[in-house]
C-alpha positions in Angstrom: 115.5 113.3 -126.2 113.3 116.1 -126.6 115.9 118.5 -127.2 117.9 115.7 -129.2 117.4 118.2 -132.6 118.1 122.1 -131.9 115.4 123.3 -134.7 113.8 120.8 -136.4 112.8 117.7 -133.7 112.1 114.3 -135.1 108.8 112.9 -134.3 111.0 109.8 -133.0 112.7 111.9 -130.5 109.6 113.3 -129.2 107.7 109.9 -129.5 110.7 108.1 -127.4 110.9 111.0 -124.6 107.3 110.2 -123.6 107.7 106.7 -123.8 110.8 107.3 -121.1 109.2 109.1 -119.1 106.4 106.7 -118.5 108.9 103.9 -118.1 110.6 105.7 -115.7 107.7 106.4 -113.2 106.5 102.4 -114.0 109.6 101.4 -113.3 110.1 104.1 -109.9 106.8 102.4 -108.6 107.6 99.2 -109.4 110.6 98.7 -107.6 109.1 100.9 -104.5 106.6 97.9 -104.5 109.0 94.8 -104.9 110.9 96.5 -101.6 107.9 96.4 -99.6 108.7 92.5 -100.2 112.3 92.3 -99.9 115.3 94.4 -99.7 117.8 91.9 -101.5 118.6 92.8 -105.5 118.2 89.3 -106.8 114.9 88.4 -105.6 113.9 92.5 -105.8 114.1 91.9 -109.9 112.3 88.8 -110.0 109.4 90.2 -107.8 109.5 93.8 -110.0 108.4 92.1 -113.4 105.0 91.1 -112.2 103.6 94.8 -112.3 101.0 94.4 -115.0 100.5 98.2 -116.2 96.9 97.7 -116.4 96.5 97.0 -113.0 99.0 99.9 -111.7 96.5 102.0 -113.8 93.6 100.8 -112.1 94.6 101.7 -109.2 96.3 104.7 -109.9 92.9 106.5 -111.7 91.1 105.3 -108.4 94.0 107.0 -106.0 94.0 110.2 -108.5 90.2 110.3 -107.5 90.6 109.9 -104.2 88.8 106.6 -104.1 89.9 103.4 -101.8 89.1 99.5 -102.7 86.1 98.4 -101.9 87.2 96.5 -99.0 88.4 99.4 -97.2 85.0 101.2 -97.0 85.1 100.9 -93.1 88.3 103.0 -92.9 88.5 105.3 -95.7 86.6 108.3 -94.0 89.0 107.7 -91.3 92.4 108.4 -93.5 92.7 111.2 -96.3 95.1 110.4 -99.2 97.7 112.8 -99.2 97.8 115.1 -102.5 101.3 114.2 -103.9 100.5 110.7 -103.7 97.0 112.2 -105.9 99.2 113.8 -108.4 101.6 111.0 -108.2 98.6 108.7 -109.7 97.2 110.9 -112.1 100.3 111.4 -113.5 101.0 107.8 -114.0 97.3 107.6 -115.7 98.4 110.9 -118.0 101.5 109.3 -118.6 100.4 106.2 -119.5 98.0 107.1 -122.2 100.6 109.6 -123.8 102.9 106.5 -124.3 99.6 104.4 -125.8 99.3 107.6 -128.4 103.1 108.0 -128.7 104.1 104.5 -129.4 101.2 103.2 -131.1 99.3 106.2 -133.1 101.1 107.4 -135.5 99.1 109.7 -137.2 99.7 111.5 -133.5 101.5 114.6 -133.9 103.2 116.1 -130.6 105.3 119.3 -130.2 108.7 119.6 -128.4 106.5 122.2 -125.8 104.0 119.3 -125.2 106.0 116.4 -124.9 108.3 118.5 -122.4 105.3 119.4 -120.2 104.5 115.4 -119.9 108.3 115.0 -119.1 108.5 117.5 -116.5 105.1 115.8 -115.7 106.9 112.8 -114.5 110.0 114.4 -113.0 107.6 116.4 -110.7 105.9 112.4 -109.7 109.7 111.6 -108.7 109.6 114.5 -106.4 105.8 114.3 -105.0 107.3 110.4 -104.6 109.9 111.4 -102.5 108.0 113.5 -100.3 105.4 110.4 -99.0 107.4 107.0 -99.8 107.1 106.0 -96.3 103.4 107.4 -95.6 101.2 104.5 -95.0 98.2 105.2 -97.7 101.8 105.3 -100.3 102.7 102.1 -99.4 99.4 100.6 -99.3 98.9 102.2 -102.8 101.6 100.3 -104.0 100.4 96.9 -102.1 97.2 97.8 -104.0 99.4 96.6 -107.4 98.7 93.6 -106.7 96.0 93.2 -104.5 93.5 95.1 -106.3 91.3 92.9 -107.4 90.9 91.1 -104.4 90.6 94.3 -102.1 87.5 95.8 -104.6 85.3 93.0 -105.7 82.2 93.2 -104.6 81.3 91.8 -101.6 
């Protein structure tokens, strides 16, 4: 969509490439969640649509910091999170807030250079993804989606 127009790209184009490439990380993670759950398709979609994004983001800007719920305090000096799954949370944070400016400011203006960057940004989260999906701190970054308000309340 980015390159939709050879010279003179539409704001549209540019607007709805971002907004892509944040679906498709939300949507990647999602359904990596719903199949620690389940492995059959018709109760995998069901389960998949009760990712709220605010929560993913939560816990994704406390992953891309290298932070742990509260609950976990006990462990956390005793497990590192890998890098890629870092990037992969920081990128779902960038993402996400590109998408907030690209769908709902529209006095934003973005360039075809910068909205490529953000989409390159995700492709590179499909590939950090594919390198720790069945690490243990990944999958207990995606049990965090819906745990995380129970794992880091305060005591």
């Amino acid at each position: 969509m980015a390159r939709r127009e050879p010279k003179r790209v539409k704001q549209a184009s540019l607007r709805r490439a971002i907004s892509a490439a944040y679906y498709a990380l939300f949507h990647l993670l999602g359904f990596e969640a719903s199949r620690l759950f389940v492995k059959d398709d018709r109760l995998l979609n069901r389960i998949s649509r009760v990712y709220g994004h605010s929560e993913m983001n939560d816990v994704s800007k406390s992953f891309a910091k290298g932070e742990w719920p509260k609950a976990f305090d006990p462990v956390k000096g005793v497990f590192s999170i890998p890098q890629e799954l870092k990037d992969v949370a920081q990128a779902f944070v960038d993402l996400q807030e590109a998408r907030h400016n690209a769908d709902y400011d529209l006095a934003a203006h973005f360039t075809r250079g910068d909205t490529l960057v953000l989409v390159g940004r995700a492709a590179q989260a499909f590939r950090d993804w594919e390198t720790i999906r069945e690490d243990d701190l990944a999958r207990f970054y995606l049990g965090c989606f819906l745990l995380w308000k129970q794992w880091d309340r305060t005591r």
